[in-house]
DRENPA-3360 file (N, C-alpha, C; in nm, 2 decimals, always signed):
BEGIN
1 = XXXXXXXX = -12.51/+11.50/-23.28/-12.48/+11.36/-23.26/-12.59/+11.30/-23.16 ~ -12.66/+11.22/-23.22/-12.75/+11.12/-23.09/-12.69/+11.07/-22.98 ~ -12.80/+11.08/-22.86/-12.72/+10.98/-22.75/-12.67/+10.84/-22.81 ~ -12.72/+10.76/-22.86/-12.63/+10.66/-22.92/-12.50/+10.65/-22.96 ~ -12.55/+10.74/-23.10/-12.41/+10.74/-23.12/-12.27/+10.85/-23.07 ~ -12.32/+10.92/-22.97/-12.22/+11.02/-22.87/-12.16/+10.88/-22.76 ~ -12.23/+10.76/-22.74/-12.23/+10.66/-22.72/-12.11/+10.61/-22.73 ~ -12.14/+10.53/-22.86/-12.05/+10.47/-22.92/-11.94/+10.52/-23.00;
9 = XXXXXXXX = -11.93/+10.67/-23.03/-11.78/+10.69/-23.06/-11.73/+10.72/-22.93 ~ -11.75/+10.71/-22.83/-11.67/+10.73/-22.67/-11.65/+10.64/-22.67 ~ -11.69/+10.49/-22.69/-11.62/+10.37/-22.67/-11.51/+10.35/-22.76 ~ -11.50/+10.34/-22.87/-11.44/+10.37/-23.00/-11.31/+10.43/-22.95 ~ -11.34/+10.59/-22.94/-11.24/+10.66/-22.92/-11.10/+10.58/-22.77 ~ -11.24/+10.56/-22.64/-11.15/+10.46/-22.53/-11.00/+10.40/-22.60 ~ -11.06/+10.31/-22.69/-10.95/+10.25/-22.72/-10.84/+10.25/-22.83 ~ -10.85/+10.39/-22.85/-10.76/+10.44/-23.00/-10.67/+10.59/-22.89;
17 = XXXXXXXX = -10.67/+10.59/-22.73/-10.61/+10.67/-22.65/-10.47/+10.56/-22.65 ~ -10.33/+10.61/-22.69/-10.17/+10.56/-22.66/-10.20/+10.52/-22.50 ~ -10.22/+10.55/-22.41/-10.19/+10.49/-22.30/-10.26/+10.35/-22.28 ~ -10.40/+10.35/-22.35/-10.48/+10.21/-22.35/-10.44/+10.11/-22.45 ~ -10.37/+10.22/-22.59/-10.38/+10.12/-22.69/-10.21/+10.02/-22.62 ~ -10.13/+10.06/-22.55/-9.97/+9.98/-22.46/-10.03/+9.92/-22.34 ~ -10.14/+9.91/-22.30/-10.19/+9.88/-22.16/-10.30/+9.74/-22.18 ~ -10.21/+9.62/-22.15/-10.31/+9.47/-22.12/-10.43/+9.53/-22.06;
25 = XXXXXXXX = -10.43/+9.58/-21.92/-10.51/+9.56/-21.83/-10.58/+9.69/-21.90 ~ -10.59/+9.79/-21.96/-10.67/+9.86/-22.05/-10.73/+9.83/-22.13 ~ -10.66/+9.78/-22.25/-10.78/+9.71/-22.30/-10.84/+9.60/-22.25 ~ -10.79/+9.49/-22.17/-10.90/+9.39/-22.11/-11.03/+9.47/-22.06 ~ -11.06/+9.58/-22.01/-11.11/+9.65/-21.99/-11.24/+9.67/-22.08 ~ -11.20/+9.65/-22.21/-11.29/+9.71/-22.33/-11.31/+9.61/-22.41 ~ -11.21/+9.50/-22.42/-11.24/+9.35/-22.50/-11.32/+9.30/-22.45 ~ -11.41/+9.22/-22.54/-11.49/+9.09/-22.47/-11.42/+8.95/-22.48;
33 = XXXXXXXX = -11.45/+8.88/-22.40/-11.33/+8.78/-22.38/-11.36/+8.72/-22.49 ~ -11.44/+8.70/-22.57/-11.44/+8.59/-22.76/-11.37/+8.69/-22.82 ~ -11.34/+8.83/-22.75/-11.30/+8.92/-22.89/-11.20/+8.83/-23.01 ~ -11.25/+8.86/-23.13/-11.11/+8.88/-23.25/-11.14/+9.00/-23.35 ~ -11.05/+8.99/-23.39/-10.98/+9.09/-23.49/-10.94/+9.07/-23.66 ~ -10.99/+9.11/-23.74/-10.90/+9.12/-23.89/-10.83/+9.24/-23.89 ~ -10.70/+9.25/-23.84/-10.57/+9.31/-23.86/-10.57/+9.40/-24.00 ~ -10.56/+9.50/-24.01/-10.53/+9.61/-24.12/-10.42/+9.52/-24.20;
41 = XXXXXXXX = -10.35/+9.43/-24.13/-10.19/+9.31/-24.20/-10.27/+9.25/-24.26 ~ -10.39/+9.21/-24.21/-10.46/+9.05/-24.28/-10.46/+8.92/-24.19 ~ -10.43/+9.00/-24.04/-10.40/+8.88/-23.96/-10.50/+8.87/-23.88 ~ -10.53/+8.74/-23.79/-10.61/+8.73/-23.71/-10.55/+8.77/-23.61 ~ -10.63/+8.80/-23.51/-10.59/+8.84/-23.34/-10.72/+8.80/-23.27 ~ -10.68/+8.74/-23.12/-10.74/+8.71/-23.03/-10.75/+8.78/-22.93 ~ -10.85/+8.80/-22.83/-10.81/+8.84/-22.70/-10.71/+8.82/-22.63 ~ -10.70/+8.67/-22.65/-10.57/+8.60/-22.55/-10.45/+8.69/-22.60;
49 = XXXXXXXX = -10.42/+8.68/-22.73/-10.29/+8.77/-22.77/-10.26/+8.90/-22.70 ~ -10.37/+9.01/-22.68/-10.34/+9.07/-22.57/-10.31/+9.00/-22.42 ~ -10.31/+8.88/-22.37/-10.26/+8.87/-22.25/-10.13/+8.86/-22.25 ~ -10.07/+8.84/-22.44/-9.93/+8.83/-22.44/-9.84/+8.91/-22.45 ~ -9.88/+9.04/-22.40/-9.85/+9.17/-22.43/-9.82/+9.20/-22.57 ~ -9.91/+9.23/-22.63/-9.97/+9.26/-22.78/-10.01/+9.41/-22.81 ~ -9.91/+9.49/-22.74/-9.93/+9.69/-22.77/-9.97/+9.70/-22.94 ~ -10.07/+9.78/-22.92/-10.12/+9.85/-23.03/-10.03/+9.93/-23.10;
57 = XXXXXXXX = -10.08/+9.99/-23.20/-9.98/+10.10/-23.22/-10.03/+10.27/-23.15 ~ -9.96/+10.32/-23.09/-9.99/+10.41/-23.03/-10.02/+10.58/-23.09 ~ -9.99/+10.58/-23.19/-9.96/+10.70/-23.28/-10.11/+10.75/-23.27 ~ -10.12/+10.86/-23.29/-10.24/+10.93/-23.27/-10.31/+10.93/-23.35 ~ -10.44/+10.90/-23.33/-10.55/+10.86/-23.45/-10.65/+10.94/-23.44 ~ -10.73/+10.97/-23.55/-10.88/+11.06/-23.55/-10.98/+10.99/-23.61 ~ -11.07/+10.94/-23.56/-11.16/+10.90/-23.61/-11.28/+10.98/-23.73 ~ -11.29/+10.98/-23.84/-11.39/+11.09/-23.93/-11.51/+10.95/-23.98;
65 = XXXXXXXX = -11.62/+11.05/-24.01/-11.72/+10.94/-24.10/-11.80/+10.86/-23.97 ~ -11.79/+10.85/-23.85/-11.84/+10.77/-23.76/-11.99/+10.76/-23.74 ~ -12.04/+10.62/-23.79/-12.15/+10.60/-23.80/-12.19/+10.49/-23.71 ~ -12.32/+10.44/-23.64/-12.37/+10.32/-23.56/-12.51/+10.28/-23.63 ~ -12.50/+10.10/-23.61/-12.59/+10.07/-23.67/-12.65/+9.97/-23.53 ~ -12.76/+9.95/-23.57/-12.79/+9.90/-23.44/-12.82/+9.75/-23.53 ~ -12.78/+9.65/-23.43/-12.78/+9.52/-23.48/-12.92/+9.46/-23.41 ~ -12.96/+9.47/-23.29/-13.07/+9.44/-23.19/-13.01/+9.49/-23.07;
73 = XXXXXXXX = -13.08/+9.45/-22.98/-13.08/+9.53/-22.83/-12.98/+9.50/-22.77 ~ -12.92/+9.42/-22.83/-12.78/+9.41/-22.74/-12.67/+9.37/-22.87 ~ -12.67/+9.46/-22.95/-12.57/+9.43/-23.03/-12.54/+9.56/-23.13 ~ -12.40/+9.63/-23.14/-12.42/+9.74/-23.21/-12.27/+9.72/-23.34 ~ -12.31/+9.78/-23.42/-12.21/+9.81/-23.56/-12.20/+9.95/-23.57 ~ -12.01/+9.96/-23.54/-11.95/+10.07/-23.59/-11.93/+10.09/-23.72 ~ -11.92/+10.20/-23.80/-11.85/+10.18/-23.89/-11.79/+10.35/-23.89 ~ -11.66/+10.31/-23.96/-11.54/+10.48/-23.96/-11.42/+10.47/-24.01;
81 = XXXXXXXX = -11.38/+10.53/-24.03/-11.23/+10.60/-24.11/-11.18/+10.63/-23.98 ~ -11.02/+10.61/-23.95/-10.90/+10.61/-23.89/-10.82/+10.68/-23.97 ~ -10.81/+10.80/-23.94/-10.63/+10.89/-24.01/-10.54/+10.90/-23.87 ~ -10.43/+10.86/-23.92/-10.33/+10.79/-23.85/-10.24/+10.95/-23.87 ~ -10.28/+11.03/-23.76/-10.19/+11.15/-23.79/-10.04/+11.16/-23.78 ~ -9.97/+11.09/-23.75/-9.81/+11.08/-23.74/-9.82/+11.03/-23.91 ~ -9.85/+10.89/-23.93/-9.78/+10.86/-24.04/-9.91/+10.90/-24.19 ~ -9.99/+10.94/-24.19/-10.10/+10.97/-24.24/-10.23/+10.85/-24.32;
89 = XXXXXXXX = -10.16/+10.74/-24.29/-10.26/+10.59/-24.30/-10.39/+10.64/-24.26 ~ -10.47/+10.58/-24.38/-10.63/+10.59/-24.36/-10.66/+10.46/-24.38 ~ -10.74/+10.40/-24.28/-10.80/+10.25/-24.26/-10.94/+10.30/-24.20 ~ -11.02/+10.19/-24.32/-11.18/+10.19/-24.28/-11.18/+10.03/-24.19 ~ -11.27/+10.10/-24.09/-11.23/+10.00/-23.96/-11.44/+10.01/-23.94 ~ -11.45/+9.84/-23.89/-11.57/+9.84/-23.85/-11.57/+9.76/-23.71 ~ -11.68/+9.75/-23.59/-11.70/+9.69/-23.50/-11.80/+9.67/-23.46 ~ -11.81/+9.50/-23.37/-11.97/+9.45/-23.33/-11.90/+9.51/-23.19;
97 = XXXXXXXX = -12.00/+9.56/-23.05/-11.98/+9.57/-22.98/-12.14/+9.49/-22.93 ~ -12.11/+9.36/-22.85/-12.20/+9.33/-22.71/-12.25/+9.40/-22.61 ~ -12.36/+9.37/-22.54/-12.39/+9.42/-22.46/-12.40/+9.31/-22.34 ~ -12.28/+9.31/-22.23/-12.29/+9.21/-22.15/-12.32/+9.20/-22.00 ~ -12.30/+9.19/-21.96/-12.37/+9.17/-21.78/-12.27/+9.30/-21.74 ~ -12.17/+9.33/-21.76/-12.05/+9.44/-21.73/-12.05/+9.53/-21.78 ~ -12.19/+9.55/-21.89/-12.11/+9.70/-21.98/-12.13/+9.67/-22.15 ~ -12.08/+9.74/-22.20/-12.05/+9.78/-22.33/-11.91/+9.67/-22.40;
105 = XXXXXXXX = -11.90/+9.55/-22.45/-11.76/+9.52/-22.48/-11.73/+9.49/-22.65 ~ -11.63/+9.54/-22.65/-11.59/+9.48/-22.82/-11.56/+9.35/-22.84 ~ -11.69/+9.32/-22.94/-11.67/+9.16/-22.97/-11.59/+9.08/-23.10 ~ -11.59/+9.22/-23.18/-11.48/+9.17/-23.32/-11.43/+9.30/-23.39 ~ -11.39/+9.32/-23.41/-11.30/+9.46/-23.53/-11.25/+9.42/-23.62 ~ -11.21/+9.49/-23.75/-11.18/+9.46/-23.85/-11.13/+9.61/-23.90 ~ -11.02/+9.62/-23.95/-10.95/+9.74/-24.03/-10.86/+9.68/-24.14 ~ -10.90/+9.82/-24.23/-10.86/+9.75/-24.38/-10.79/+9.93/-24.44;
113 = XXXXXXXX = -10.69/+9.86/-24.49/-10.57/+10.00/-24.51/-10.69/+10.07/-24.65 ~ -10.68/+10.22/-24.66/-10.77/+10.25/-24.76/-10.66/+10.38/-24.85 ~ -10.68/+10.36/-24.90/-10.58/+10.49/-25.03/-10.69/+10.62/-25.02 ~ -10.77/+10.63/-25.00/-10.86/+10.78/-24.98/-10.97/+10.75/-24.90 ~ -11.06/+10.86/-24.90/-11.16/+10.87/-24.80/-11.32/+10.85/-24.84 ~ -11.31/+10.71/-24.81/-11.43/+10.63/-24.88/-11.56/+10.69/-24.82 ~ -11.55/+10.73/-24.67/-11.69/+10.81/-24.62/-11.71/+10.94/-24.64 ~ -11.84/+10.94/-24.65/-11.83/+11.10/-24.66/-11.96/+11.15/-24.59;
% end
């Protein structure tokens, strides 16, 4: 794995840890404050909605397929498969992460429920 992308699944991974995915002040941590979301449901989410105590689901997840694409110098695209090992849900999930005065932040995600394993 390139320094890049050894990179970017450590950010990735940050936020798919049970104690960050139940923790406001954790993920504020890793959101960028425009963050949103397309919900695996089909729903929108905001940043703010995490201020309203908005817990993830915590169940243990593995990331397979993890790939980065570089958008420009301050802008990067995940793309990967999530197996949800408690309940066995596979969602292909993508993300823009920023590059801001603070760091590394996630600026949008998107997960989409999948019936098999589209990466390979």
């Amino acid at each position: 794995m390139d320094k890049l992308t050894e990179q970017f699944y450590e950010l990735e991974s940050s936020h798919l840890e049970p104690e960050v995915r139940v923790s406001t002040d954790k993920l504020g941590e890793i959101l960028d404050d425009e963050f949103y979301e397309f919900g695996s449901s089909g729903g929108l989410i905001k940043r703010s909605h995490y201020n309203e105590d908005h817990p993830l689901n915590p169940d243990p997840m593995k990331i397979k397929s993890f790939t980065v694409h570089e958008l420009g110098p301050a802008a990067v695209l995940t793309t990967y498969q999530i197996h949800n090992q408690k309940t066995g849900k596979l969602t292909n999930r993508s993300s823009v992460w920023k590059k801001r005065e603070s760091g590394w932040k996630l600026f949008f995600h998107q997960g989409t429920v999948s019936t098999n394993e589209v990466f390979q």
